[in-house]
PDB file of N, CA, C and O in Angstrom, chain B, residues numbered from 101:
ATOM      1  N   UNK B 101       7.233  -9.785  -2.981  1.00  0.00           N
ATOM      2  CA  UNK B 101       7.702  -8.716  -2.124  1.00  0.00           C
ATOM      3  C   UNK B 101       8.800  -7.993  -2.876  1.00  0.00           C
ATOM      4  O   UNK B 101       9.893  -8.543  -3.017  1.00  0.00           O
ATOM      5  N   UNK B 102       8.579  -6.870  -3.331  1.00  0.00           N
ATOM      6  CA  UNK B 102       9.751  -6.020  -4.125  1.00  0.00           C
ATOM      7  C   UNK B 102      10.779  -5.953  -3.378  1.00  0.00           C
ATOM      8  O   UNK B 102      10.641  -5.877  -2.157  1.00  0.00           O
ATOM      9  N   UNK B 103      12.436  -5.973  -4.172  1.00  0.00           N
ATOM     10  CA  UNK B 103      13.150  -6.169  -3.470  1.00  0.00           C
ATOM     11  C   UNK B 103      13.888  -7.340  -3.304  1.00  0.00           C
ATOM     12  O   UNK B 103      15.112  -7.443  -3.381  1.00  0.00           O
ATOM     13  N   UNK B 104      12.729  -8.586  -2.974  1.00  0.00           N
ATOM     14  CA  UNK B 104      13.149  -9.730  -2.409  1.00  0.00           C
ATOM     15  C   UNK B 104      13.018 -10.661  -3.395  1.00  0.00           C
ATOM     16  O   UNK B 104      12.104 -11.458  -3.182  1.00  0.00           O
ATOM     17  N   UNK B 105      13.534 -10.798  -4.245  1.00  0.00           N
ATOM     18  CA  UNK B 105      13.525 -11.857  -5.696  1.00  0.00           C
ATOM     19  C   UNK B 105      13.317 -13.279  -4.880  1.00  0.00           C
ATOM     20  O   UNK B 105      12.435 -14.033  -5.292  1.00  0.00           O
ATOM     21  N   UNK B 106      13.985 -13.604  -3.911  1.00  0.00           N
ATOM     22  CA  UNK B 106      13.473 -14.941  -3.158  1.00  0.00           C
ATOM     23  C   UNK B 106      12.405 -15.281  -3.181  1.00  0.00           C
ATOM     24  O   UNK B 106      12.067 -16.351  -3.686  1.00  0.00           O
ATOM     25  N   UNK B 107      11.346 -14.191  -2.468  1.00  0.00           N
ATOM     26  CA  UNK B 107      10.113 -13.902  -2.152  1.00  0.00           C
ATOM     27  C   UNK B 107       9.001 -14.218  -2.835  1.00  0.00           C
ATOM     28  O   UNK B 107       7.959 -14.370  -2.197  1.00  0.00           O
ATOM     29  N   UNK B 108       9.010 -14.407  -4.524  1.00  0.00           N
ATOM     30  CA  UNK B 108       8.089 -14.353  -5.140  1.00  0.00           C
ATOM     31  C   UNK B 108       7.361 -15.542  -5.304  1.00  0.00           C
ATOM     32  O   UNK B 108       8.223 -16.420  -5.255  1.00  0.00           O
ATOM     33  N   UNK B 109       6.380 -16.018  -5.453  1.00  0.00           N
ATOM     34  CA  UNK B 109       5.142 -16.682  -4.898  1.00  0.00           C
ATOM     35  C   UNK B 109       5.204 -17.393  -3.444  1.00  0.00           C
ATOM     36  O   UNK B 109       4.789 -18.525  -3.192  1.00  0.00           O
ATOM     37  N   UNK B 110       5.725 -16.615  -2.670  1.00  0.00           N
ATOM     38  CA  UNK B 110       5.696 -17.128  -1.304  1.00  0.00           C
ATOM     39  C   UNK B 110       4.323 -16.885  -1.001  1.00  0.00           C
ATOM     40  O   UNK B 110       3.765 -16.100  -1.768  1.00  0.00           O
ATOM     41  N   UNK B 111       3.487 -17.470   0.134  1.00  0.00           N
ATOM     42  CA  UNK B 111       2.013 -17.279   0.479  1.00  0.00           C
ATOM     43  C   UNK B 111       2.057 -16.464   1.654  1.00  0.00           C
ATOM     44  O   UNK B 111       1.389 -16.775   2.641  1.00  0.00           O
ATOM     45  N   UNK B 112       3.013 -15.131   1.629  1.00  0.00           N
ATOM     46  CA  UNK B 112       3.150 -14.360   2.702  1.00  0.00           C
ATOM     47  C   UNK B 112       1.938 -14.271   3.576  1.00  0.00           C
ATOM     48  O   UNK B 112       2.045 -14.260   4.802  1.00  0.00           O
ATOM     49  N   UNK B 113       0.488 -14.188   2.799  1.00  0.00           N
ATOM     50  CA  UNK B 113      -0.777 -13.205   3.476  1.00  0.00           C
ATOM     51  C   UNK B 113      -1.003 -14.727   4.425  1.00  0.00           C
ATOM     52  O   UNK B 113      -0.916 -14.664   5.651  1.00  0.00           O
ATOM     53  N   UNK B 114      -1.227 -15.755   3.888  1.00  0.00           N
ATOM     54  CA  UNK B 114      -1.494 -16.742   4.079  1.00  0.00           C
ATOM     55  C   UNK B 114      -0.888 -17.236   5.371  1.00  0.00           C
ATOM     56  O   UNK B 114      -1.429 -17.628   6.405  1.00  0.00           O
ATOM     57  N   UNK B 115       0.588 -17.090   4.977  1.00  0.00           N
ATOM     58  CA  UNK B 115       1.842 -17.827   6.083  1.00  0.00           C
ATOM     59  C   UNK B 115       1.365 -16.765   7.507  1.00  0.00           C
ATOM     60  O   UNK B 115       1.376 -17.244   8.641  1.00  0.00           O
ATOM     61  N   UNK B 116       0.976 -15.352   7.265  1.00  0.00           N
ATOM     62  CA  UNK B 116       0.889 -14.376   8.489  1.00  0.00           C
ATOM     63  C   UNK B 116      -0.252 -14.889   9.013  1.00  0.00           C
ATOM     64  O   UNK B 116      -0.170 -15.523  10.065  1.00  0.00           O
ATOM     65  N   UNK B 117      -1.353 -14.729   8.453  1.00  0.00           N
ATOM     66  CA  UNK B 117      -2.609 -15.474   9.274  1.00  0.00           C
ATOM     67  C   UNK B 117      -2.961 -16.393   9.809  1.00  0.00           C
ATOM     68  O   UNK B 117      -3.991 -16.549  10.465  1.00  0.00           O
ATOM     69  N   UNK B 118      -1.484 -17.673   9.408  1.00  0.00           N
ATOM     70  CA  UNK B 118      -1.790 -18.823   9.919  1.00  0.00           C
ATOM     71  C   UNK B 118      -1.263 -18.542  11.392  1.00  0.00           C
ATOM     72  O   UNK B 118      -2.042 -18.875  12.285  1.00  0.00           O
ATOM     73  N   UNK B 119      -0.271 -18.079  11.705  1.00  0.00           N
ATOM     74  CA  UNK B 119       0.757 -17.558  12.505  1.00  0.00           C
ATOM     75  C   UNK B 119       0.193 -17.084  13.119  1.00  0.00           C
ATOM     76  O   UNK B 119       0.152 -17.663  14.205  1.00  0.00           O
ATOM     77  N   UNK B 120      -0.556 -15.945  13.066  1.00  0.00           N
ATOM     78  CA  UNK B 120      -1.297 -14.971  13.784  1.00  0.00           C
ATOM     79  C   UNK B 120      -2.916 -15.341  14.189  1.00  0.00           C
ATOM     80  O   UNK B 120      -3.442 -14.623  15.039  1.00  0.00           O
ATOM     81  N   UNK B 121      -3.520 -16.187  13.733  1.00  0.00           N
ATOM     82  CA  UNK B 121      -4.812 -16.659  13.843  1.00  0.00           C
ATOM     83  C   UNK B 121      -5.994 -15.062  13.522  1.00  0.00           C
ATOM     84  O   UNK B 121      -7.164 -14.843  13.836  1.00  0.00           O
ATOM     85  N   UNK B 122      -5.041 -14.311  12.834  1.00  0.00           N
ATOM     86  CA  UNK B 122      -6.161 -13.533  12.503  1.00  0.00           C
ATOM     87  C   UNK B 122      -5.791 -13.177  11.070  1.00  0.00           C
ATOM     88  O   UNK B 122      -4.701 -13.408  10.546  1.00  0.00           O
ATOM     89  N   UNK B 123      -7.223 -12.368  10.297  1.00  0.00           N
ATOM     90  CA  UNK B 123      -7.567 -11.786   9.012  1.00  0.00           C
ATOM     91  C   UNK B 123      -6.195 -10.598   8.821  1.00  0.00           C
ATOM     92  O   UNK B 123      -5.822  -9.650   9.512  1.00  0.00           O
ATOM     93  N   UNK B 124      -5.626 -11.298   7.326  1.00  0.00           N
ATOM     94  CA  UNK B 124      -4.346 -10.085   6.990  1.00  0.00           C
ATOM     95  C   UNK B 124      -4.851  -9.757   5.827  1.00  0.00           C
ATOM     96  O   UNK B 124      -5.613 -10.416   5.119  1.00  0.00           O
ATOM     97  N   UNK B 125      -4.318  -8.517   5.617  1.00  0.00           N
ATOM     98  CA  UNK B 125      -4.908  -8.114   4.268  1.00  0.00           C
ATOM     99  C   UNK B 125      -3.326  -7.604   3.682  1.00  0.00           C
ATOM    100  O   UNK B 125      -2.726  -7.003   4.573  1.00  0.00           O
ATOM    101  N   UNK B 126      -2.611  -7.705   2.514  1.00  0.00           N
ATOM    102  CA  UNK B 126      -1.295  -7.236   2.143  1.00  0.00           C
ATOM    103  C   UNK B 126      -1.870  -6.425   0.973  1.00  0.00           C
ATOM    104  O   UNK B 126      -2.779  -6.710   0.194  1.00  0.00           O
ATOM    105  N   UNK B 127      -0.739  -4.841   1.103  1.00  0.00           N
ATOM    106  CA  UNK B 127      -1.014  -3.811   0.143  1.00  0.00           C
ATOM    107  C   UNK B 127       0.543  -3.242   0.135  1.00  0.00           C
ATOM    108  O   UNK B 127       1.466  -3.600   0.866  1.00  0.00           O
ATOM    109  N   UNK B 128       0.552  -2.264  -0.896  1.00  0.00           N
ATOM    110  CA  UNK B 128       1.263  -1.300  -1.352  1.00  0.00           C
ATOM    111  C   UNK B 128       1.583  -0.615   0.719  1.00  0.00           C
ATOM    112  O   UNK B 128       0.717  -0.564   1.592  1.00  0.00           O
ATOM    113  N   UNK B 129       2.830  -0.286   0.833  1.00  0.00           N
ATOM    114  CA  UNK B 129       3.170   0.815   1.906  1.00  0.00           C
ATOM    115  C   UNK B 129       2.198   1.732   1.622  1.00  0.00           C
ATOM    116  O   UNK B 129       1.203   1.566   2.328  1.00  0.00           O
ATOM    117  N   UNK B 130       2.097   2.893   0.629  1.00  0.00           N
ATOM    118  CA  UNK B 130       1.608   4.051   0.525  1.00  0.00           C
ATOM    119  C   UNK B 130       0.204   3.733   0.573  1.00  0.00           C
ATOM    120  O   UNK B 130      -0.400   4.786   0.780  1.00  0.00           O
ATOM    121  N   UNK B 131      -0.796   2.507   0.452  1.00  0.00           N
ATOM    122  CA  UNK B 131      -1.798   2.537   0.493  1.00  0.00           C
ATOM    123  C   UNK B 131      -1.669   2.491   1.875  1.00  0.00           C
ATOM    124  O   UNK B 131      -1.957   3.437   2.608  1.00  0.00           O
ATOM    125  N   UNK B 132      -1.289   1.533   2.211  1.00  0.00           N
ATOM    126  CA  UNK B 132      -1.454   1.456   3.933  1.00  0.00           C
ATOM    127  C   UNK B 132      -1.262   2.411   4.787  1.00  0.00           C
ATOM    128  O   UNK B 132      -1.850   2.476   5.867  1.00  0.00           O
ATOM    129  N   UNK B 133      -0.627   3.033   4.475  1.00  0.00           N
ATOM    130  CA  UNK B 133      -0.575   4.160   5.144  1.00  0.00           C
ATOM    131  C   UNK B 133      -1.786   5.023   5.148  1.00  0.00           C
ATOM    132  O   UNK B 133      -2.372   5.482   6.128  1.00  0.00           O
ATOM    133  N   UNK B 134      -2.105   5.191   3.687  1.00  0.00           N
ATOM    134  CA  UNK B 134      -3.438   6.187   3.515  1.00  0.00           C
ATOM    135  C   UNK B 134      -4.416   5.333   4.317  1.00  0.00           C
ATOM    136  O   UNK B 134      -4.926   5.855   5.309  1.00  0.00           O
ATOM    137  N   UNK B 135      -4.626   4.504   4.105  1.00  0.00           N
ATOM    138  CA  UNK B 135      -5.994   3.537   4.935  1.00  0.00           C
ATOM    139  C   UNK B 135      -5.567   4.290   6.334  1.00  0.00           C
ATOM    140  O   UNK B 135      -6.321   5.070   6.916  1.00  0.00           O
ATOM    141  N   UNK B 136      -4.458   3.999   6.717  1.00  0.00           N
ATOM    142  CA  UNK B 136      -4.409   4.350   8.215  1.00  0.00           C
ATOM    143  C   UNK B 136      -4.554   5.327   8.580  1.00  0.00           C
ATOM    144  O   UNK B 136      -5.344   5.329   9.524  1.00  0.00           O
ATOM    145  N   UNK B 137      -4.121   6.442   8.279  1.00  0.00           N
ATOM    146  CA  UNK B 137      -4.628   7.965   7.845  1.00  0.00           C
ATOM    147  C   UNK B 137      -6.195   8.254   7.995  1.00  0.00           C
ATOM    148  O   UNK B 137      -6.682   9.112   8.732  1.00  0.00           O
ATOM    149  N   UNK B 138      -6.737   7.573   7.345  1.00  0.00           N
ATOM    150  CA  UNK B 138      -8.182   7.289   6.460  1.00  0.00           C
ATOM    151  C   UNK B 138      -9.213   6.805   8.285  1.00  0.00           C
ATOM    152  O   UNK B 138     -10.221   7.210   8.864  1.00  0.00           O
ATOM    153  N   UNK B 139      -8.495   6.101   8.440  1.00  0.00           N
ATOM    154  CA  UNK B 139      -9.037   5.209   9.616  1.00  0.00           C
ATOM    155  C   UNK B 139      -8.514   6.081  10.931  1.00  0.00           C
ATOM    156  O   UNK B 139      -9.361   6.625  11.639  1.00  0.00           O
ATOM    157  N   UNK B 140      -7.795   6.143  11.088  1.00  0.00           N
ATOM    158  CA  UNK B 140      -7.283   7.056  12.784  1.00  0.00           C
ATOM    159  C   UNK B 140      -8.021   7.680  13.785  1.00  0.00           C
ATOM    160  O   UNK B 140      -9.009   8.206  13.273  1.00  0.00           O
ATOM    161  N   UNK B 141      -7.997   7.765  14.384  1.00  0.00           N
ATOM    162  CA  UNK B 141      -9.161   9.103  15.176  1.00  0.00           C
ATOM    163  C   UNK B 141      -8.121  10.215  14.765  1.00  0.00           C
ATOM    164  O   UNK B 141      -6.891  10.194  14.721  1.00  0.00           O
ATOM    165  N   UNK B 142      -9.208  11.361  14.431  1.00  0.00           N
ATOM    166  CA  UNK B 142      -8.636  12.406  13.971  1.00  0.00           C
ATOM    167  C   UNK B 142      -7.800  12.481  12.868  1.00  0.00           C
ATOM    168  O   UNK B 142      -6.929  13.351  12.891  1.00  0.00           O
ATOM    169  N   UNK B 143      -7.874  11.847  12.037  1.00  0.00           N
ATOM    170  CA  UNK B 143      -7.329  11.440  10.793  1.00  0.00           C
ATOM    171  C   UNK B 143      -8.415  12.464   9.844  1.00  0.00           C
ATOM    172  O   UNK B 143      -9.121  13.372  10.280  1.00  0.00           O
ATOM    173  N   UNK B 144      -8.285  11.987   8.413  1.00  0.00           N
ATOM    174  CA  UNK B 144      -8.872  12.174   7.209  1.00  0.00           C
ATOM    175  C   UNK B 144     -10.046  11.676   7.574  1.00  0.00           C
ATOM    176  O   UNK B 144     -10.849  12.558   7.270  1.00  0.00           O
ATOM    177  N   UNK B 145     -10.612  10.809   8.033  1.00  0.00           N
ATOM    178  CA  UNK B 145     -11.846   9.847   7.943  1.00  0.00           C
ATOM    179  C   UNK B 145     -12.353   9.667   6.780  1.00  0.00           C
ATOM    180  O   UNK B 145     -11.356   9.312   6.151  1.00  0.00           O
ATOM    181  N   UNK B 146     -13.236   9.664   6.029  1.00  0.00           N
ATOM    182  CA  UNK B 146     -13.934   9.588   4.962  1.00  0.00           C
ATOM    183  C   UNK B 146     -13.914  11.026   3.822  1.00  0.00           C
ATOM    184  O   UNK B 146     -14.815  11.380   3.062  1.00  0.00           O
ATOM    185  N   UNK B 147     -12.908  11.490   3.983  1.00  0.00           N
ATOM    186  CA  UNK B 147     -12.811  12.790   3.238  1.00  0.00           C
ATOM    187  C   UNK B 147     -11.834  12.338   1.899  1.00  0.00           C
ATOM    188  O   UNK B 147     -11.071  11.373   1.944  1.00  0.00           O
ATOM    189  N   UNK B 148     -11.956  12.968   1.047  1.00  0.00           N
ATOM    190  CA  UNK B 148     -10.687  12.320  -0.479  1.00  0.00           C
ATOM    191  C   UNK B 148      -9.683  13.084  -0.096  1.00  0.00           C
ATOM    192  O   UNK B 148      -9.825  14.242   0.297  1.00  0.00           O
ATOM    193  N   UNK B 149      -8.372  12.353  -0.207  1.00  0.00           N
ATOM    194  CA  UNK B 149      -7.495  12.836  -0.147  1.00  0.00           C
ATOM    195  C   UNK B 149      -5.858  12.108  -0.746  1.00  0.00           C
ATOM    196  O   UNK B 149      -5.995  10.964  -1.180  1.00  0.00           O
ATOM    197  N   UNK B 150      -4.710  12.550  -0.783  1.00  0.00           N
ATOM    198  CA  UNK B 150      -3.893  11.718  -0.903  1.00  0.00           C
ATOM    199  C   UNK B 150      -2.313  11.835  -0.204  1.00  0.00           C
ATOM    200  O   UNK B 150      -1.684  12.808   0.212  1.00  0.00           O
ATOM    201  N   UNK B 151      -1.964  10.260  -0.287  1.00  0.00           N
ATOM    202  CA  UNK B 151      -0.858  10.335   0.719  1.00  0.00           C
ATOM    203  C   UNK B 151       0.278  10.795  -0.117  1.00  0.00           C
ATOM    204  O   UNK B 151      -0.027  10.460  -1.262  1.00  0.00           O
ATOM    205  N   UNK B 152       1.525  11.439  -0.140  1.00  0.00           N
ATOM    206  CA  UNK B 152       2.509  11.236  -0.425  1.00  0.00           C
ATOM    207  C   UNK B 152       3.516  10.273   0.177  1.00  0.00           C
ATOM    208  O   UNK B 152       3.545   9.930   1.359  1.00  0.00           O
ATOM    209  N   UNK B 153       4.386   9.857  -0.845  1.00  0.00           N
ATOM    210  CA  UNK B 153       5.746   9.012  -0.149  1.00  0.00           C
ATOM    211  C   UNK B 153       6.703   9.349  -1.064  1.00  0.00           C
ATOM    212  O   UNK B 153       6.621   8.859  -2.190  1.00  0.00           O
ATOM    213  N   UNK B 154       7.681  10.167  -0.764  1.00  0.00           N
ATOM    214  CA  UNK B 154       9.381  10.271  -1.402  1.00  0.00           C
ATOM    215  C   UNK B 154      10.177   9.491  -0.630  1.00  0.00           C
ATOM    216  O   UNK B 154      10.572   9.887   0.467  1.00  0.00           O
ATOM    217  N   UNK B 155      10.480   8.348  -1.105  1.00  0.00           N
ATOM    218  CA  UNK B 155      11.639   7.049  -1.055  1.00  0.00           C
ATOM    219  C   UNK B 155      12.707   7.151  -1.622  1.00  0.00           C
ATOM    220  O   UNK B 155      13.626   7.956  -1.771  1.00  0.00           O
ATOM    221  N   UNK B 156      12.284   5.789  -2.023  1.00  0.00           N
ATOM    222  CA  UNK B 156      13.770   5.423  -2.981  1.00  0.00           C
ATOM    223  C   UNK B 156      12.860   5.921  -4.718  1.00  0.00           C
ATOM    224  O   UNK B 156      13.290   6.080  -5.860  1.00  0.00           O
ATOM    225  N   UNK B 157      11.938   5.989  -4.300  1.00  0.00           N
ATOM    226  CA  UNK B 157      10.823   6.272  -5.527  1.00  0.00           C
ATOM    227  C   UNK B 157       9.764   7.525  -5.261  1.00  0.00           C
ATOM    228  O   UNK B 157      10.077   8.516  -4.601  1.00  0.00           O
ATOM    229  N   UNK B 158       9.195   7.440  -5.530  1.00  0.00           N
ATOM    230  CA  UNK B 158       7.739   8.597  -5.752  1.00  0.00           C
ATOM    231  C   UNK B 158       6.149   7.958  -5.881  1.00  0.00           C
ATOM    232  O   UNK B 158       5.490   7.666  -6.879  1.00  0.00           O
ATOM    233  N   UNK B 159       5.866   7.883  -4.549  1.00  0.00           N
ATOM    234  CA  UNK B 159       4.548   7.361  -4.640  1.00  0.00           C
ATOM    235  C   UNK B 159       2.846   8.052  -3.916  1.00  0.00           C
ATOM    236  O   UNK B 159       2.701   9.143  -3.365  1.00  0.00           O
ATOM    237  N   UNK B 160       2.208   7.425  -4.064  1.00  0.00           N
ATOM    238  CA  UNK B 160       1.220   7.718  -3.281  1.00  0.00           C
ATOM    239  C   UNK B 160       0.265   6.861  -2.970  1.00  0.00           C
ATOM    240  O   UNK B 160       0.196   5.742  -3.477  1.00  0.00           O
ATOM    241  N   UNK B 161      -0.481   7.270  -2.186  1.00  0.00           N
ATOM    242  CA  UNK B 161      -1.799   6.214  -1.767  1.00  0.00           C
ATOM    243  C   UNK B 161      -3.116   7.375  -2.075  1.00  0.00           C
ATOM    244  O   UNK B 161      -3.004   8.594  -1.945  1.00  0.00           O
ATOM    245  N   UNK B 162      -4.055   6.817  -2.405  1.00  0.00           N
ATOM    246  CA  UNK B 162      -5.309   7.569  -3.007  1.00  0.00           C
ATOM    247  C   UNK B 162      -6.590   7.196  -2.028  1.00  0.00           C
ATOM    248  O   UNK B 162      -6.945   6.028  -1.874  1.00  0.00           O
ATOM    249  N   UNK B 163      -7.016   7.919  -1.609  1.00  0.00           N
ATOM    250  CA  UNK B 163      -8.161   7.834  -0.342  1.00  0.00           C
ATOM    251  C   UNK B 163      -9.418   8.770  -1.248  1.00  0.00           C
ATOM    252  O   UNK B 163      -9.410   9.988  -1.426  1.00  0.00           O
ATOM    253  N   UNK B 164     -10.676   7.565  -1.834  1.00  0.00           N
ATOM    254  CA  UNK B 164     -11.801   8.189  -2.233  1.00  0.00           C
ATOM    255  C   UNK B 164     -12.923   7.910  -1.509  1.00  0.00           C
ATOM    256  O   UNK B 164     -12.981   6.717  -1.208  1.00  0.00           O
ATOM    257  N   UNK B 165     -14.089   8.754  -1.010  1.00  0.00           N
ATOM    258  CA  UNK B 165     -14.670   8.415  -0.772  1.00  0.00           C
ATOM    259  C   UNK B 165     -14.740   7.389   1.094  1.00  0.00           C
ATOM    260  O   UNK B 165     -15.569   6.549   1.445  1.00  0.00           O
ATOM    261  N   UNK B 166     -13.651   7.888   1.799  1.00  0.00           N
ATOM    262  CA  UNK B 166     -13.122   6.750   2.420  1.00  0.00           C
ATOM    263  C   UNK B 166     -12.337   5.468   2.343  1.00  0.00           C
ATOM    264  O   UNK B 166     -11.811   4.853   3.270  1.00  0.00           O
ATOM    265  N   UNK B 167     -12.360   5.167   0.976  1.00  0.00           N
ATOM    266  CA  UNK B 167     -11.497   4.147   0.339  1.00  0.00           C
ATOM    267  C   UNK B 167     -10.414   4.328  -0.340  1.00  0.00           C
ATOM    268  O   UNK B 167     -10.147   5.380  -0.921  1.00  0.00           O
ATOM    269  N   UNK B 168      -9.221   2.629  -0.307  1.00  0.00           N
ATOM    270  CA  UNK B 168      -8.349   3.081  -0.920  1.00  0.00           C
ATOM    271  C   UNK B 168      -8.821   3.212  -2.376  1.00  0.00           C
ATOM    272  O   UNK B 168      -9.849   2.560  -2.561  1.00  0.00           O
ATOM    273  N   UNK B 169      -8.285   3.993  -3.688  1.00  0.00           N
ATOM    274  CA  UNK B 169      -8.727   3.617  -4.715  1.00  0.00           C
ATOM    275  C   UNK B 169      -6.969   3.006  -5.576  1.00  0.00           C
ATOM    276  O   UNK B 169      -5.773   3.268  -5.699  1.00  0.00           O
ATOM    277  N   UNK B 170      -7.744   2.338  -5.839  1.00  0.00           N
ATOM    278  CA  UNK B 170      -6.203   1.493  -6.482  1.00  0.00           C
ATOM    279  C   UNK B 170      -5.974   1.525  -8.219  1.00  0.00           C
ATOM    280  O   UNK B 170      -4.991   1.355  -8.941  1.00  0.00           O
ATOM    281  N   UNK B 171      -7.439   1.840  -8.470  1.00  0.00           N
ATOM    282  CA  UNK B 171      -7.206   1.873 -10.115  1.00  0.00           C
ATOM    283  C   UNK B 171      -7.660   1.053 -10.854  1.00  0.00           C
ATOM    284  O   UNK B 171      -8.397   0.358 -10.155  1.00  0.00           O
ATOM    285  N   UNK B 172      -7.677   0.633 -12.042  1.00  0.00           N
ATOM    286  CA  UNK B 172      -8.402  -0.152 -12.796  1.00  0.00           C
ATOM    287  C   UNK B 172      -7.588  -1.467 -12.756  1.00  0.00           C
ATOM    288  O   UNK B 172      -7.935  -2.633 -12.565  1.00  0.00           O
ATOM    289  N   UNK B 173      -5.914  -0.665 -13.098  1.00  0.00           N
ATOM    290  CA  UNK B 173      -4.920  -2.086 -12.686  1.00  0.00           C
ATOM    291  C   UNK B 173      -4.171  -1.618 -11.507  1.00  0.00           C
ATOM    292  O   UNK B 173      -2.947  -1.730 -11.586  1.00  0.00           O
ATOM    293  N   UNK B 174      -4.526  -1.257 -10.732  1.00  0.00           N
ATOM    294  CA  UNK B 174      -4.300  -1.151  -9.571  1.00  0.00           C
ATOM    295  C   UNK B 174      -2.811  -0.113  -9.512  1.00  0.00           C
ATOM    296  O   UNK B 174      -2.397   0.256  -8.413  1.00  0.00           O
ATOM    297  N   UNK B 175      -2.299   0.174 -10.429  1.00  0.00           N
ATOM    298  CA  UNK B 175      -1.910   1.205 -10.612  1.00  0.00           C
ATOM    299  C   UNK B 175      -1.927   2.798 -10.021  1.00  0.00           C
ATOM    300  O   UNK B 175      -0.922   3.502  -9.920  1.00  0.00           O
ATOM    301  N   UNK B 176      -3.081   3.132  -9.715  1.00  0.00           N
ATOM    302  CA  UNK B 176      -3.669   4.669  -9.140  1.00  0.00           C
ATOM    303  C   UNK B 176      -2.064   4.764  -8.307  1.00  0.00           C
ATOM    304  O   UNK B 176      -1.520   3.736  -7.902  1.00  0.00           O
ATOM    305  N   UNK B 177      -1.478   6.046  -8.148  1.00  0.00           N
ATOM    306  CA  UNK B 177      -0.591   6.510  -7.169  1.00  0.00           C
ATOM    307  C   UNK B 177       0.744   6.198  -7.371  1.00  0.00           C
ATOM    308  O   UNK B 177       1.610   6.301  -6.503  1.00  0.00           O
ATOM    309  N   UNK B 178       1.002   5.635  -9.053  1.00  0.00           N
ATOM    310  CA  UNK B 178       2.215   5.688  -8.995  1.00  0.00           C
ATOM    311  C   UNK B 178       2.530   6.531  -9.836  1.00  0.00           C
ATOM    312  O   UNK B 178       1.878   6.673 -10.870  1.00  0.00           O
ATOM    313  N   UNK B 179       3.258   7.021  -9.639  1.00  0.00           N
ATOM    314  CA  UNK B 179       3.926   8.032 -10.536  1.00  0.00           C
ATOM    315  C   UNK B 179       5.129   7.207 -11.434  1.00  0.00           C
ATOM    316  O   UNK B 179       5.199   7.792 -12.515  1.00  0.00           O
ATOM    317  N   UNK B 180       5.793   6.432 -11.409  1.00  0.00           N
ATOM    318  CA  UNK B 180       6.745   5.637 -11.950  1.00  0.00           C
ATOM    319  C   UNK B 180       7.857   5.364 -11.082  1.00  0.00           C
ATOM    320  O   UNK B 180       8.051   6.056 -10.083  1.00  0.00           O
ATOM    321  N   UNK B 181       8.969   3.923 -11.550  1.00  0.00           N
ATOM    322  CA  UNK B 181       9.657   4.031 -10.710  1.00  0.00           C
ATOM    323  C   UNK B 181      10.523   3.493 -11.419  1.00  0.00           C
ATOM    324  O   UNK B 181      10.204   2.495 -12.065  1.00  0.00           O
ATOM    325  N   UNK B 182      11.886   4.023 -11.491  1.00  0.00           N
ATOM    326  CA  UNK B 182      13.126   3.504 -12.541  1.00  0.00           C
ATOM    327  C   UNK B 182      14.051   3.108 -10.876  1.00  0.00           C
ATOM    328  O   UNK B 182      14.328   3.789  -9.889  1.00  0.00           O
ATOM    329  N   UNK B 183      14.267   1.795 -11.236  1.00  0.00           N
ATOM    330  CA  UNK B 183      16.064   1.518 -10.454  1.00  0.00           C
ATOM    331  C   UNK B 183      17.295   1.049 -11.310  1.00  0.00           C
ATOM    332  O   UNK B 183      17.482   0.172 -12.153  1.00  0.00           O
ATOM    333  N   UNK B 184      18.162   2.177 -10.621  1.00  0.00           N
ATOM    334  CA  UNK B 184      19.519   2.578 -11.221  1.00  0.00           C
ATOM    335  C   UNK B 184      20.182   1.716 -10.545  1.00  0.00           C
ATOM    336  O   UNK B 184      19.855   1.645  -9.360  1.00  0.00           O
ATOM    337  N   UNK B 185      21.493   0.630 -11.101  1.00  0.00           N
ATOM    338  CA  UNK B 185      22.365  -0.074 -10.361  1.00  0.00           C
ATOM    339  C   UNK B 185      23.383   0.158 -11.234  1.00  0.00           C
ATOM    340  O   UNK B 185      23.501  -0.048 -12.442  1.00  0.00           O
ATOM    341  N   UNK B 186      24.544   0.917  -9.884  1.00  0.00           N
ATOM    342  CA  UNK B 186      25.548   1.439 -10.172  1.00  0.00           C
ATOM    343  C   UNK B 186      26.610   0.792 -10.239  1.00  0.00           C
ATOM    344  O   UNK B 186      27.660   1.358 -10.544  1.00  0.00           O
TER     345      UNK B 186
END
């Protein structure tokens, strides 16, 4: 979980589904968002398109075809991201 240096190999997807007794799927914010977008009534539906996100960074989510597309390394939609500690 970026951010959370604690976090890293925690079995987040795992720990939620046990919890929840249902199917989790964990992604990027900006993808999720586009999926949701993608999915909505009255949304995008199955049309290509892409999300923006101006954060603390510069991102996006990529909607092809109805799908997210994530990239070869899953990469697709980032534009880069430098953190400055002042």
């Amino acid at each position: 979980v970026t951010g959370f240096p604690q976090w890293d190999g925690y079995p987040l997807r795992e720990a939620l589904a046990e919890r929840t007794g249902l199917p989790v799927a964990l992604d990027k914010d900006t993808n999720a968002a586009a999926l949701a977008l993608a999915l909505a009534p009255g949304g995008a539906g199955g049309g290509d398109f892409a999300y923006l996100h101006l954060g603390t960074g510069l991102g996006a989510g990529l909607v092809l075809g109805g799908r997210v597309h994530r990239g070869a390394r899953t990469g697709a939609g980032e534009f880069g991201h430098q953190t400055l500690q002042l």
